[in-house]
N, CA, C and O atoms as CSV, one atom per row, in Angstrom:
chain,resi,resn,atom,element,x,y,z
A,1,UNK,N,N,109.862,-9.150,-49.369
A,1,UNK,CA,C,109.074,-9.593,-48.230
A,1,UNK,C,C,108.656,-11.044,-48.474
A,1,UNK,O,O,108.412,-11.446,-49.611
A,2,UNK,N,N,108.572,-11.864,-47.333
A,2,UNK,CA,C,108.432,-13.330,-47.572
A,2,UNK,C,C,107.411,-13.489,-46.456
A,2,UNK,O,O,108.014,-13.691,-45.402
A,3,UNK,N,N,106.048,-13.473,-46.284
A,3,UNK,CA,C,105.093,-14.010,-45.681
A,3,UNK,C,C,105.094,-12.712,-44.201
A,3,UNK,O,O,104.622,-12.855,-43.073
A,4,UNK,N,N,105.656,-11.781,-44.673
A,4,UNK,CA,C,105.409,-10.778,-44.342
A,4,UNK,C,C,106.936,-9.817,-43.335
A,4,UNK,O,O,107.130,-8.751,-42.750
A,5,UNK,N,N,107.508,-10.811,-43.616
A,5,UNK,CA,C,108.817,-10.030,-42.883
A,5,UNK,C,C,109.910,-9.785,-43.971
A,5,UNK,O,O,109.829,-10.568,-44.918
A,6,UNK,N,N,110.625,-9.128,-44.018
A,6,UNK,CA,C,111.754,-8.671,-44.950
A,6,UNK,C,C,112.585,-9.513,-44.852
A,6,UNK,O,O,113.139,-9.745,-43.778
A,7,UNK,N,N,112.848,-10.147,-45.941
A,7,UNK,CA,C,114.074,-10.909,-46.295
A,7,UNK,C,C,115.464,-10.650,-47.141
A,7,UNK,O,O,116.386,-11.379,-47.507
A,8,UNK,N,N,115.057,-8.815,-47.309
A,8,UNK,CA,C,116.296,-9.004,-48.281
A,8,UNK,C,C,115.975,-7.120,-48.220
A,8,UNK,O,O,114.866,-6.589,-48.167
A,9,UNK,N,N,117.338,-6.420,-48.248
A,9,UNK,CA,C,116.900,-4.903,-48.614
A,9,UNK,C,C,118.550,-4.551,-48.941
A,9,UNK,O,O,119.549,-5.126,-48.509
A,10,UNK,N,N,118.423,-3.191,-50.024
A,10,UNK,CA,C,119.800,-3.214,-50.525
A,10,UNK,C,C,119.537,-1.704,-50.868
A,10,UNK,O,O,118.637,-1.341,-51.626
A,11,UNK,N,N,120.389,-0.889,-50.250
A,11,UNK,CA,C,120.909,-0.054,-51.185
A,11,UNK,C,C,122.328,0.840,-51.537
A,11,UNK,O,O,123.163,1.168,-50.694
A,12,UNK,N,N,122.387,1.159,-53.053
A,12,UNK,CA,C,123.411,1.112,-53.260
A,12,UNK,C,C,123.697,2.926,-54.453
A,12,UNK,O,O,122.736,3.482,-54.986
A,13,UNK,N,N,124.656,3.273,-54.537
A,13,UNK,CA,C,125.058,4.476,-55.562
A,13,UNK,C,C,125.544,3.445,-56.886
A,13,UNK,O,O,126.236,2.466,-57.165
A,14,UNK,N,N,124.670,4.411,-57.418
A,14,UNK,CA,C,124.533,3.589,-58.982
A,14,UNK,C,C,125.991,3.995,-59.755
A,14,UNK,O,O,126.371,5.157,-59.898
A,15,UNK,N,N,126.660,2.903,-60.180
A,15,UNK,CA,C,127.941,3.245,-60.645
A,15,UNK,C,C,128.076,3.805,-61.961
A,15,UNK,O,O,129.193,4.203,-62.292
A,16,UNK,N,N,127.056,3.904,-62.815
A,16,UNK,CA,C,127.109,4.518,-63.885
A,16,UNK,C,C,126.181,6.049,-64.188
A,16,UNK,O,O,125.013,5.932,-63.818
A,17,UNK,N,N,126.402,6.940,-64.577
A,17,UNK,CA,C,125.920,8.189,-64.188
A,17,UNK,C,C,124.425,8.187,-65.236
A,17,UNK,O,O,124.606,7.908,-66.421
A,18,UNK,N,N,123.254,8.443,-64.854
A,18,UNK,CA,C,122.057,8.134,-66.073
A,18,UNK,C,C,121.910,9.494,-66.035
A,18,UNK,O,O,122.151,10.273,-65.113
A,19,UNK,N,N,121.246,9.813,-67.774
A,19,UNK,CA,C,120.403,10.670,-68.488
A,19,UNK,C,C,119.404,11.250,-68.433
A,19,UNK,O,O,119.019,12.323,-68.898
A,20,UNK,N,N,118.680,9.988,-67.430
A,20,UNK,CA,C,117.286,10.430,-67.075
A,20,UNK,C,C,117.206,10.210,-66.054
A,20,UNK,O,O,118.166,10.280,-65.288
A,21,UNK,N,N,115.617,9.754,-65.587
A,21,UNK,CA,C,115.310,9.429,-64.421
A,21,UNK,C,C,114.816,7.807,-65.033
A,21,UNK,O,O,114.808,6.829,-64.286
A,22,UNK,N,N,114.443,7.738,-66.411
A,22,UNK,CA,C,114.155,6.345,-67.186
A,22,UNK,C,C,115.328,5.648,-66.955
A,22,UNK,O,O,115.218,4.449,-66.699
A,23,UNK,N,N,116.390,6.132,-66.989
A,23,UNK,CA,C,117.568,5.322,-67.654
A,23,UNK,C,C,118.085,5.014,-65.877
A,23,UNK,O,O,118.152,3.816,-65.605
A,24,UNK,N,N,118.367,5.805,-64.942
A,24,UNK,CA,C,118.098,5.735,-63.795
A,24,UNK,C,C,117.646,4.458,-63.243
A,24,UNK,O,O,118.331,3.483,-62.935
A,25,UNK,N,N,116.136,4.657,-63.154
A,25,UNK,CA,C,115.425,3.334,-62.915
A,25,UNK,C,C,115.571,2.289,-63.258
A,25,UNK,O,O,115.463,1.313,-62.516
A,26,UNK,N,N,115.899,2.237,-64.660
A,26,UNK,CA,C,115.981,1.229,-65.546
A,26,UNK,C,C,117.278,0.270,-64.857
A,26,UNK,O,O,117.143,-0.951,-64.768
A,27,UNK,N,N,118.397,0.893,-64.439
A,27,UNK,CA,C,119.312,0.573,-64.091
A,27,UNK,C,C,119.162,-0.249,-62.603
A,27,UNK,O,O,119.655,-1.319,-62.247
A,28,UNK,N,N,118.294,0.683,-61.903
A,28,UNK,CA,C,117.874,0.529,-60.282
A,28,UNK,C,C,117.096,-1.418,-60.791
A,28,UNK,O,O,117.435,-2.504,-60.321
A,29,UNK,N,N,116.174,-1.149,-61.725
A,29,UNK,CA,C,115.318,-2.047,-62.090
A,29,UNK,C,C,116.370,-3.837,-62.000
A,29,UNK,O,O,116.246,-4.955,-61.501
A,30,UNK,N,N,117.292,-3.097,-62.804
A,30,UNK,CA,C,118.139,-4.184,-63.367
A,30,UNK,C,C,119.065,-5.262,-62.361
A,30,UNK,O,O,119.420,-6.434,-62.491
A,31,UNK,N,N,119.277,-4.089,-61.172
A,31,UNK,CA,C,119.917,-4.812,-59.644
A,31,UNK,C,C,118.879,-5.714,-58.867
A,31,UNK,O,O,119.146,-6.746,-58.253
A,32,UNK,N,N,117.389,-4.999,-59.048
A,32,UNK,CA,C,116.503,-5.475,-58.468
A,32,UNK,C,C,116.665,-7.047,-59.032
A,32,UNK,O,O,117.198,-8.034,-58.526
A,33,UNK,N,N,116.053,-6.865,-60.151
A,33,UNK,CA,C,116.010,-8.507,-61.115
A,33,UNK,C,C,116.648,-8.989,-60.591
A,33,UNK,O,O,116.251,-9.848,-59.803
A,34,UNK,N,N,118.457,-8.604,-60.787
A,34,UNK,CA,C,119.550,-9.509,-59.958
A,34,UNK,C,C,119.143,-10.378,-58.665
A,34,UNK,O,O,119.249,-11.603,-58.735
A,35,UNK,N,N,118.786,-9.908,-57.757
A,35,UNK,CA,C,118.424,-9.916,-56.500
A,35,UNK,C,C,117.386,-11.222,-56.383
A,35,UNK,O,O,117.387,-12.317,-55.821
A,36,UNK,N,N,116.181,-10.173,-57.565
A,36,UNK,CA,C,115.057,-11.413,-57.294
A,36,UNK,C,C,115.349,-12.774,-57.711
A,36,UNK,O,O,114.614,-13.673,-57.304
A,37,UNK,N,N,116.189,-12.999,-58.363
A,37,UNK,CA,C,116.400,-13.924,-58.971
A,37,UNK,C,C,117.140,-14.689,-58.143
A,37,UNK,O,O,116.727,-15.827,-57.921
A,38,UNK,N,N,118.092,-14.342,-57.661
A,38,UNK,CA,C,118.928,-15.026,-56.571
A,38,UNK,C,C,118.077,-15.260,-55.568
A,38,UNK,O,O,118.333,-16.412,-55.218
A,39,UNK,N,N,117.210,-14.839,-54.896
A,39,UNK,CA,C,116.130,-14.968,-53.669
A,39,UNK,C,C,115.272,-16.467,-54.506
A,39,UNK,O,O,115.032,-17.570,-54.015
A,40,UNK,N,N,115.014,-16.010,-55.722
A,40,UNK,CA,C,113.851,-17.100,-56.284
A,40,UNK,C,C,114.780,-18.848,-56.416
A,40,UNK,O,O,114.261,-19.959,-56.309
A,41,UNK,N,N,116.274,-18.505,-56.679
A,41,UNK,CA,C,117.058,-19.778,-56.704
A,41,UNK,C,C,117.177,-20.216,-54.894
A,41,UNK,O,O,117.237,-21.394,-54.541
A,42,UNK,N,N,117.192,-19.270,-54.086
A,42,UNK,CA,C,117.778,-19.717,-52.922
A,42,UNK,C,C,116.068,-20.534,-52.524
A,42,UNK,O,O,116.191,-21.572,-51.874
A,43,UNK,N,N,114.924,-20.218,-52.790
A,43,UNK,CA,C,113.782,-20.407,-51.994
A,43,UNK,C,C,113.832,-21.841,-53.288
A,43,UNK,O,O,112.979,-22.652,-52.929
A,44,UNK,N,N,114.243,-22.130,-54.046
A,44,UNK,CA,C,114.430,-23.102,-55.272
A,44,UNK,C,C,115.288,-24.013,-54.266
A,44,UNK,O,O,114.981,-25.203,-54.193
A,45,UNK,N,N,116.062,-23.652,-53.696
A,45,UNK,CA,C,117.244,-24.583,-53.100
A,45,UNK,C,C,116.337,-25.428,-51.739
A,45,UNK,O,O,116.447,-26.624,-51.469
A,46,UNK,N,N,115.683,-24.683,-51.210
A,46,UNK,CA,C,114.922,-24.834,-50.133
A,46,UNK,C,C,113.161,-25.764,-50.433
A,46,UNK,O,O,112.325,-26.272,-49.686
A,47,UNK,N,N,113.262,-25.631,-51.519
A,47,UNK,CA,C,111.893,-27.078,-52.133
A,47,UNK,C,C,110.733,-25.462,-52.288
A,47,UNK,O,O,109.507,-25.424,-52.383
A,48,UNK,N,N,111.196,-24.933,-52.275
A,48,UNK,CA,C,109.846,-23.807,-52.471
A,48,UNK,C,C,109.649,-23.191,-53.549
A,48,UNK,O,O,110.203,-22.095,-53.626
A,49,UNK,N,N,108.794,-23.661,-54.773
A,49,UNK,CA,C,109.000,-23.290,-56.334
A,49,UNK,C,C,108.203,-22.489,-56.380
A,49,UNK,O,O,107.011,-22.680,-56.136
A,50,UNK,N,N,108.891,-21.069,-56.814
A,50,UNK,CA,C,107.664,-19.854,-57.380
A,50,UNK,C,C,107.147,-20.414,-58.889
A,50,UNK,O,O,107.885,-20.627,-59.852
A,51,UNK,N,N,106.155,-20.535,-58.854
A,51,UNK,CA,C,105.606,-20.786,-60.439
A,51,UNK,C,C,105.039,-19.202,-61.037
A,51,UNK,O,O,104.928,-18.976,-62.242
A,52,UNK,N,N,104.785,-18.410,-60.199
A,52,UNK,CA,C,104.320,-16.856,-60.978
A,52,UNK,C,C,105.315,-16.003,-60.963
A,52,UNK,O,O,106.371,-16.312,-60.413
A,53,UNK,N,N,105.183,-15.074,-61.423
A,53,UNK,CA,C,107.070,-13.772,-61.442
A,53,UNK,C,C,106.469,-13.453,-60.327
A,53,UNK,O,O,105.308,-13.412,-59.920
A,54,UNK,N,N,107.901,-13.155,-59.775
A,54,UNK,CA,C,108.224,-11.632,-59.077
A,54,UNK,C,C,107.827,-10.773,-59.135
A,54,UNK,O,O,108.097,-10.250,-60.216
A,55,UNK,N,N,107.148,-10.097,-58.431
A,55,UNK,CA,C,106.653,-8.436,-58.442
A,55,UNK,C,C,107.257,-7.709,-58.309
A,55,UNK,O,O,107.587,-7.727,-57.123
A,56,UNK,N,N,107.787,-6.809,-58.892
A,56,UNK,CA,C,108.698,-5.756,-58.415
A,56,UNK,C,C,107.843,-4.302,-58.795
A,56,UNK,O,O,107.336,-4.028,-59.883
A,57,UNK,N,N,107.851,-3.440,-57.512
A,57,UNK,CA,C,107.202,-2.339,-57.757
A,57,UNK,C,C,108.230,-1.362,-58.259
A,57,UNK,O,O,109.403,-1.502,-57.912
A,58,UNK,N,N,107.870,-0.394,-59.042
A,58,UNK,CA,C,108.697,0.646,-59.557
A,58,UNK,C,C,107.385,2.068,-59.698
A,58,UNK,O,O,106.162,1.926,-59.708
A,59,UNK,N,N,108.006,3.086,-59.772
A,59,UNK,CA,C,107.302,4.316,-59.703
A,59,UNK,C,C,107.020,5.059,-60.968
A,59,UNK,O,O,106.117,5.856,-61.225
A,60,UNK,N,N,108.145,4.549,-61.799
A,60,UNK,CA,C,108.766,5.085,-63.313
A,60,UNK,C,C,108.282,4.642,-64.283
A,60,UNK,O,O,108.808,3.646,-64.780
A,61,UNK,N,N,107.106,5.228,-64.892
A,61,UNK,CA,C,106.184,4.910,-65.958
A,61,UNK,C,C,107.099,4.687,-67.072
A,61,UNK,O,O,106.949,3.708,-67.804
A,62,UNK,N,N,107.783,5.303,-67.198
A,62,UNK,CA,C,109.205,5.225,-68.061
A,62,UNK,C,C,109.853,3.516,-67.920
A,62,UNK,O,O,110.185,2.635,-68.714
A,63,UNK,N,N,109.817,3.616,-67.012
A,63,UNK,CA,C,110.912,2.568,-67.222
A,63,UNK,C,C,110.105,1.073,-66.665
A,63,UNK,O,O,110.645,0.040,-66.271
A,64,UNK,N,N,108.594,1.393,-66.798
A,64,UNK,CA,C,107.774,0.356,-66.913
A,64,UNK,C,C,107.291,0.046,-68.625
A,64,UNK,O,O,107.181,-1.008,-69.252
A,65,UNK,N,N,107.073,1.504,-69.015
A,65,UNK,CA,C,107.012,0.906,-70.427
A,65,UNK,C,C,107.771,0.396,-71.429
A,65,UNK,O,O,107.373,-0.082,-72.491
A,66,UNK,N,N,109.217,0.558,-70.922
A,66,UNK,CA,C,110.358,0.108,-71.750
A,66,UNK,C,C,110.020,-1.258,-71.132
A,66,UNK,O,O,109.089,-1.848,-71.681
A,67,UNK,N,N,110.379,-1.628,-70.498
A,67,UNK,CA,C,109.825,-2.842,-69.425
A,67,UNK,C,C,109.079,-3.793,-70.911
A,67,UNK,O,O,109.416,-4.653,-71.725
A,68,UNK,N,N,107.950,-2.989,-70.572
A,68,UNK,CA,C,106.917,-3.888,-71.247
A,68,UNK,C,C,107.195,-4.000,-72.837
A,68,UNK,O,O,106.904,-5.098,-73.312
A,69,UNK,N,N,107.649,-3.156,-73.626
A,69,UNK,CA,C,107.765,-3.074,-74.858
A,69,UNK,C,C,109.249,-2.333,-74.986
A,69,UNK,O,O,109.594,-1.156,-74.879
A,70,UNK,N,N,109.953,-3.542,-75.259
A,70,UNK,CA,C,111.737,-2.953,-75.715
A,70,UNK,C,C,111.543,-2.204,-76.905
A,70,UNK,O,O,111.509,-2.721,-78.022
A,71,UNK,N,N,111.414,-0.977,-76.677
A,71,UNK,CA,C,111.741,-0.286,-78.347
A,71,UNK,C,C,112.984,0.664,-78.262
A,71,UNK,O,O,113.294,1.588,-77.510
A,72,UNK,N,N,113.499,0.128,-79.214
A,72,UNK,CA,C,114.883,1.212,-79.625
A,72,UNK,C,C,114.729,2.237,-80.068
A,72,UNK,O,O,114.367,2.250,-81.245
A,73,UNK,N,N,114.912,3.482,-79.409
A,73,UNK,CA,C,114.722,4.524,-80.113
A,73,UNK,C,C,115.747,5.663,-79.942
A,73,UNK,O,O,116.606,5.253,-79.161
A,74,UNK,N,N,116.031,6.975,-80.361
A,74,UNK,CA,C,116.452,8.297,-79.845
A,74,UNK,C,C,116.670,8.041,-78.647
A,74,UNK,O,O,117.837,7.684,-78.484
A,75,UNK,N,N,115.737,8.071,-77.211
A,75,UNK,CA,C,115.547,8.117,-76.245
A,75,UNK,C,C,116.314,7.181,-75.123
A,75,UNK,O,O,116.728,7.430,-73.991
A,76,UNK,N,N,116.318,5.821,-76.063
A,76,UNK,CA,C,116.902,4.754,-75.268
A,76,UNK,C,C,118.074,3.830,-76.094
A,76,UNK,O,O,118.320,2.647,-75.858
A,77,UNK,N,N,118.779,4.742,-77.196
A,77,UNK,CA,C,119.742,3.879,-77.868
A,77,UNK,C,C,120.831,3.876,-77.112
A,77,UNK,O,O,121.498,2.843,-77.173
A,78,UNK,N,N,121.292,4.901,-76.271
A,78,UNK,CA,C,121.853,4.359,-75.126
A,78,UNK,C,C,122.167,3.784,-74.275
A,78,UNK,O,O,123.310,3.842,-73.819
A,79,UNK,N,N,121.617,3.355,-74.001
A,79,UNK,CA,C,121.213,2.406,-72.536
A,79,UNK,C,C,122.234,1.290,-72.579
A,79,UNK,O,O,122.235,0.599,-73.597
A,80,UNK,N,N,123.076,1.021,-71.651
A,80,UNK,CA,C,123.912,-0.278,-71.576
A,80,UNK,C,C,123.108,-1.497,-71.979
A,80,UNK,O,O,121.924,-1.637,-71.671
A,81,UNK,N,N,123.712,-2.254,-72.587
A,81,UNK,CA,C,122.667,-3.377,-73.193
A,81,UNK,C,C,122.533,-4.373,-71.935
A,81,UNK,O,O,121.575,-5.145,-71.898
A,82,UNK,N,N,123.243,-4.363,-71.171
A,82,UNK,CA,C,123.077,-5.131,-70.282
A,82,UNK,C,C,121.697,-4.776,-69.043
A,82,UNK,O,O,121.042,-5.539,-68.332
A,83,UNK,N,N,121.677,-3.518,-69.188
A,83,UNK,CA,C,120.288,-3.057,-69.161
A,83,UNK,C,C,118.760,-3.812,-69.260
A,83,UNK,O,O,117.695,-3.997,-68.671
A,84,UNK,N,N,119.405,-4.043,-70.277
A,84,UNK,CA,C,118.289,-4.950,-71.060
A,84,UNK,C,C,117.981,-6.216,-70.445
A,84,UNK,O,O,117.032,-6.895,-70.837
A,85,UNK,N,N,118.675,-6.540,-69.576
A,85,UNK,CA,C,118.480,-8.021,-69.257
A,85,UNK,C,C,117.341,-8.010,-68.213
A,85,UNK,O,O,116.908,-9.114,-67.884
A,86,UNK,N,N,116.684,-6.678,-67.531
A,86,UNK,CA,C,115.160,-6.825,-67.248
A,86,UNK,C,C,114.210,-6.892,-67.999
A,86,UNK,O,O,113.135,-7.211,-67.490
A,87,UNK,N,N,114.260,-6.649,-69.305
A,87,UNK,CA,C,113.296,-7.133,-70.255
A,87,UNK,C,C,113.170,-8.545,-70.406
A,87,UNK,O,O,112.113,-9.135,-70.629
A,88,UNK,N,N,114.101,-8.969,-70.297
A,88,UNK,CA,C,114.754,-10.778,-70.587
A,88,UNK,C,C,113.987,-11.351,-69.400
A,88,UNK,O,O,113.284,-12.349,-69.552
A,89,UNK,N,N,114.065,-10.958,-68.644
A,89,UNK,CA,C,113.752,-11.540,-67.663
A,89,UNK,C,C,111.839,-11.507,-67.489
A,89,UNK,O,O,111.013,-12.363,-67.172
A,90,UNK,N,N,111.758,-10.170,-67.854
A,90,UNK,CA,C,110.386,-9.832,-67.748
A,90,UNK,C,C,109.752,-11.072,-69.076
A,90,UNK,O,O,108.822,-11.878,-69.097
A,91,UNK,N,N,110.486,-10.796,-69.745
A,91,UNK,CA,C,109.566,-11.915,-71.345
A,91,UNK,C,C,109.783,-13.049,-70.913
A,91,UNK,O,O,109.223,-13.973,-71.504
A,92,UNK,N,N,110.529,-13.315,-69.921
A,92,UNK,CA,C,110.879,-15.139,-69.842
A,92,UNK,C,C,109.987,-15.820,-68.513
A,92,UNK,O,O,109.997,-16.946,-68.014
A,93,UNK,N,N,108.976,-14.171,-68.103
A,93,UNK,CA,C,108.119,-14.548,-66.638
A,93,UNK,C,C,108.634,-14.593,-65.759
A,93,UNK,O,O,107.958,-14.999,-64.814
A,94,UNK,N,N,110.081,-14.239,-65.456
A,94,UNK,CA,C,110.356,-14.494,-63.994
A,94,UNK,C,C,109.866,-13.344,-63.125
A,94,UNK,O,O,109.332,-13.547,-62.035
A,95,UNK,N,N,110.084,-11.987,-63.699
A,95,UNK,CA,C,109.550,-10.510,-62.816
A,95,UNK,C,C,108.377,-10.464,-63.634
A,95,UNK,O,O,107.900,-11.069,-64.593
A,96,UNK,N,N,108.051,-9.337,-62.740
A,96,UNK,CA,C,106.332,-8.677,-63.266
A,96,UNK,C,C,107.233,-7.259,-62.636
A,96,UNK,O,O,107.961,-7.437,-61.659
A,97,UNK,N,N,107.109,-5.711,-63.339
A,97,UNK,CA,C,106.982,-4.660,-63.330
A,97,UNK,C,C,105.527,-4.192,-62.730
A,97,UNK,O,O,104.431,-4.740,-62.854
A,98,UNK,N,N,105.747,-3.471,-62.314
A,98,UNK,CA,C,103.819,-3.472,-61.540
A,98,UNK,C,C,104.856,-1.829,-61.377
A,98,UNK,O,O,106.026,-1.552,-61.111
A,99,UNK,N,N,103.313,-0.904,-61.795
A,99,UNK,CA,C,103.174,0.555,-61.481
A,99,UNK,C,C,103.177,0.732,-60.001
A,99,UNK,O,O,102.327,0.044,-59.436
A,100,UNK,N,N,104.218,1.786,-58.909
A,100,UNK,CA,C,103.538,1.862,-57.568
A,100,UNK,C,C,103.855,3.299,-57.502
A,100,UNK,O,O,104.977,3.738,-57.753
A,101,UNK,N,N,102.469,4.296,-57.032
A,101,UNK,CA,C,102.393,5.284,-57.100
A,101,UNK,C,C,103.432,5.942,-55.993
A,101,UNK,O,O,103.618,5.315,-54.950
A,102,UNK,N,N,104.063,7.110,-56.194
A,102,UNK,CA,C,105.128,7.450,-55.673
A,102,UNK,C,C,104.338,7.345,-53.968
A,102,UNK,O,O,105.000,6.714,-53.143
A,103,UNK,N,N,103.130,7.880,-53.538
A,103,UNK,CA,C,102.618,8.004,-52.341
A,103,UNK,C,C,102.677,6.918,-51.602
A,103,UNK,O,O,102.598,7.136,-50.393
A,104,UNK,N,N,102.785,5.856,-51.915
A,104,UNK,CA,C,103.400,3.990,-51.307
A,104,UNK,C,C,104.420,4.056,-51.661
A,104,UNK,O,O,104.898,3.063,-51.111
A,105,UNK,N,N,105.184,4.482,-52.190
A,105,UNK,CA,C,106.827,4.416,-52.728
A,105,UNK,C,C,107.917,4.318,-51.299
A,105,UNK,O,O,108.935,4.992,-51.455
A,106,UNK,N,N,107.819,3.526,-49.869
A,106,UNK,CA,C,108.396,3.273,-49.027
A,106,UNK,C,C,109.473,4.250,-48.980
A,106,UNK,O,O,109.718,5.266,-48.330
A,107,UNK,N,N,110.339,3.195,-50.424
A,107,UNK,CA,C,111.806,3.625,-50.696
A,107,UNK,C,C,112.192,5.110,-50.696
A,107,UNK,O,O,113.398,5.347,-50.640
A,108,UNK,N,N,111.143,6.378,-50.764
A,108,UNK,CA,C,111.111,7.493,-51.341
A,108,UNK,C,C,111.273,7.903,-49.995
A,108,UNK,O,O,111.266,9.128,-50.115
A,109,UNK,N,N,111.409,7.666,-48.831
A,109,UNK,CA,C,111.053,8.258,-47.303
A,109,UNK,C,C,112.753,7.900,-46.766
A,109,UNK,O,O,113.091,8.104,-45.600
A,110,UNK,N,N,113.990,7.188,-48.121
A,110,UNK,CA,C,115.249,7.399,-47.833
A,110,UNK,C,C,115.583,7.581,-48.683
A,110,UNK,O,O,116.273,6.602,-48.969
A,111,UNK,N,N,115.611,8.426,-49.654
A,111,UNK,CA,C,116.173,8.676,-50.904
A,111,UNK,C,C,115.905,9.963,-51.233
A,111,UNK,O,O,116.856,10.555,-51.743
A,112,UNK,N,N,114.994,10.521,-51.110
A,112,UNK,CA,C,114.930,12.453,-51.746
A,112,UNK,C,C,114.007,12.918,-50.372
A,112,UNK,O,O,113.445,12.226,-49.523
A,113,UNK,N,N,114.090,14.112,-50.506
A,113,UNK,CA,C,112.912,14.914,-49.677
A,113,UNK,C,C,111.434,15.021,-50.195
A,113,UNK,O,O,110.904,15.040,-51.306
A,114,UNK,N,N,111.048,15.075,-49.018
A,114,UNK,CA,C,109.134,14.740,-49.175
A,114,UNK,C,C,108.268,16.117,-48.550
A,114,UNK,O,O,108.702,16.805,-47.626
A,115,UNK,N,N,107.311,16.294,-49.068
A,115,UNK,CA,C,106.518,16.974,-48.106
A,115,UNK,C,C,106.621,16.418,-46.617
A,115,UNK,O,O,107.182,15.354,-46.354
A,116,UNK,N,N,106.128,17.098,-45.837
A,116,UNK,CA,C,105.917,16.528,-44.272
A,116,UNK,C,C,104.913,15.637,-43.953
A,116,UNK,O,O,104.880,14.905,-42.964
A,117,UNK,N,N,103.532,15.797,-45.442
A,117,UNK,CA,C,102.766,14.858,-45.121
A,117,UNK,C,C,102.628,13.890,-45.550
A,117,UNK,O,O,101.581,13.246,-45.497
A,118,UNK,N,N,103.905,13.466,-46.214
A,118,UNK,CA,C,103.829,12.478,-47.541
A,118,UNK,C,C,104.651,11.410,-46.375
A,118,UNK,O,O,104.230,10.339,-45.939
A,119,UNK,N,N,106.246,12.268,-45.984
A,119,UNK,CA,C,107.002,12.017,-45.291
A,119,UNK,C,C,106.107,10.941,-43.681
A,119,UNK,O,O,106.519,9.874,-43.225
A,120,UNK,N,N,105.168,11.550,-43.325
A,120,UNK,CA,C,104.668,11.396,-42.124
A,120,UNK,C,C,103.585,10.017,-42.526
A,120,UNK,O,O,103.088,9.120,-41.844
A,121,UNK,N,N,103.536,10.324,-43.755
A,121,UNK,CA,C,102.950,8.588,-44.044
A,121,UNK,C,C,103.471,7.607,-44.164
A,121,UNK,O,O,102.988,6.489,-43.985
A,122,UNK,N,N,104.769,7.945,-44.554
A,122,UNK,CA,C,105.287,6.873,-45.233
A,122,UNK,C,C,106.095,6.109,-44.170
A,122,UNK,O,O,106.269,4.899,-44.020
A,123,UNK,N,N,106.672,7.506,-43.260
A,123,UNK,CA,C,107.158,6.877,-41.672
A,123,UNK,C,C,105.993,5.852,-41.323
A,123,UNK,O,O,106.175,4.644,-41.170
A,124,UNK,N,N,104.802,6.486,-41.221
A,124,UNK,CA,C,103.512,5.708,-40.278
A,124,UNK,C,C,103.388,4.156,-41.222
A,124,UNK,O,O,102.726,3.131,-41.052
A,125,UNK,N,N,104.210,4.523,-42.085
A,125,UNK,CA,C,103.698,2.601,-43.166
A,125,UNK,C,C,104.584,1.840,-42.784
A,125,UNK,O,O,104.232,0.727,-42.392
A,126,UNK,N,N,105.953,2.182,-42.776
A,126,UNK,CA,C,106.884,1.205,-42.464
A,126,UNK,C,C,107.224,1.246,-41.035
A,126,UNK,O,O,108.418,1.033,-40.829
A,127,UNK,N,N,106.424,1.486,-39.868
A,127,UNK,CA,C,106.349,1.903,-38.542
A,127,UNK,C,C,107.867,1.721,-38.523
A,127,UNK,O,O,108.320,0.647,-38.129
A,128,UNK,N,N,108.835,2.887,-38.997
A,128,UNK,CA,C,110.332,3.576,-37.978
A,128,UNK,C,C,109.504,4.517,-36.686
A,128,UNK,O,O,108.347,4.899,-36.514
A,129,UNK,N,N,110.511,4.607,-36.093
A,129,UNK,CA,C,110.730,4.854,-34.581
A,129,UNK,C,C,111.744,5.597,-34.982
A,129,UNK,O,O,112.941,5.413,-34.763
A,130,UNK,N,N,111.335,6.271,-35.455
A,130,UNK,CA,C,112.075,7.939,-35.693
A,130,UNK,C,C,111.608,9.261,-34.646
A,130,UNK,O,O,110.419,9.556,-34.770
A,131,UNK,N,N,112.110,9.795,-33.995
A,131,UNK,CA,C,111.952,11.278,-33.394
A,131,UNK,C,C,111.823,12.368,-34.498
A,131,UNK,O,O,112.731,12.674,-35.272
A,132,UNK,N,N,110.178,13.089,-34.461
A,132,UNK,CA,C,110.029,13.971,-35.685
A,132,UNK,C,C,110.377,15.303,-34.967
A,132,UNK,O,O,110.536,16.300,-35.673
A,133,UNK,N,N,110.484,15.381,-33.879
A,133,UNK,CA,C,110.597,16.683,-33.060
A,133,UNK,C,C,112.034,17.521,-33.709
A,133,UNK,O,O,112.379,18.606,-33.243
């Protein structure tokens, strides 16, 4: 979002099959970066310098704390290393990881099934003009 209208939305089937729902995200995380980064060069091209990161909301406590602290372990010695390049990005300031509770989670109202009242909020946030009948 850029001063309040959408400038950019993507989605896509993740080409590599994940383990978790960490490794998942982590991956989802990693396209995002892509993205922001290209948005932050194009608004760069245009005289408009972000000096603070990117916010990127994510839901996945998991894959906020890898985020914040790369540790190799059991859990995540897997992970494509290229993976990794949202950490890189996160230590070098360009993104910020920010917690967003699944109940604002927009994205969640096209991607899995919801309660009806979760569903009926999340329609009412991003005002679609959907028929619930």
């Amino acid at each position: 979002m850029l001063c309040g209208a959408t400038v950019s939305w993507a989605s896509k089937k993740q080409s590599t099959i994940a383990t978790s729902s960490t490794e998942a995200e982590y991956t989802a995380a990693t396209l995002a970066t892509k993205e922001a980064l290209w948005l932050r060069n194009l608004l760069k091209s245009l005289n408009v310098v972000q000096t603070s990161p990117t916010t990127m909301y994510e839901d996945n406590q998991g894959c906020i704390a890898l985020t914040h602290n790369l540790v190799h372990h059991e859990r995540t010695k897997h992970f494509d290393i290229q993976a990794h390049f949202v950490w890189e990005k996160f230590e070098s300031r360009d993104i910020d990881l920010m917690h967003l509770p699944s109940a604002y989670n927009t994205a969640d109202i096209l991607t899995k099934p919801l309660p009806c009242n979760l569903f009926e909020s999340l329609h009412n946030h991003i005002g679609l003009n959907l028929c619930l009948d």
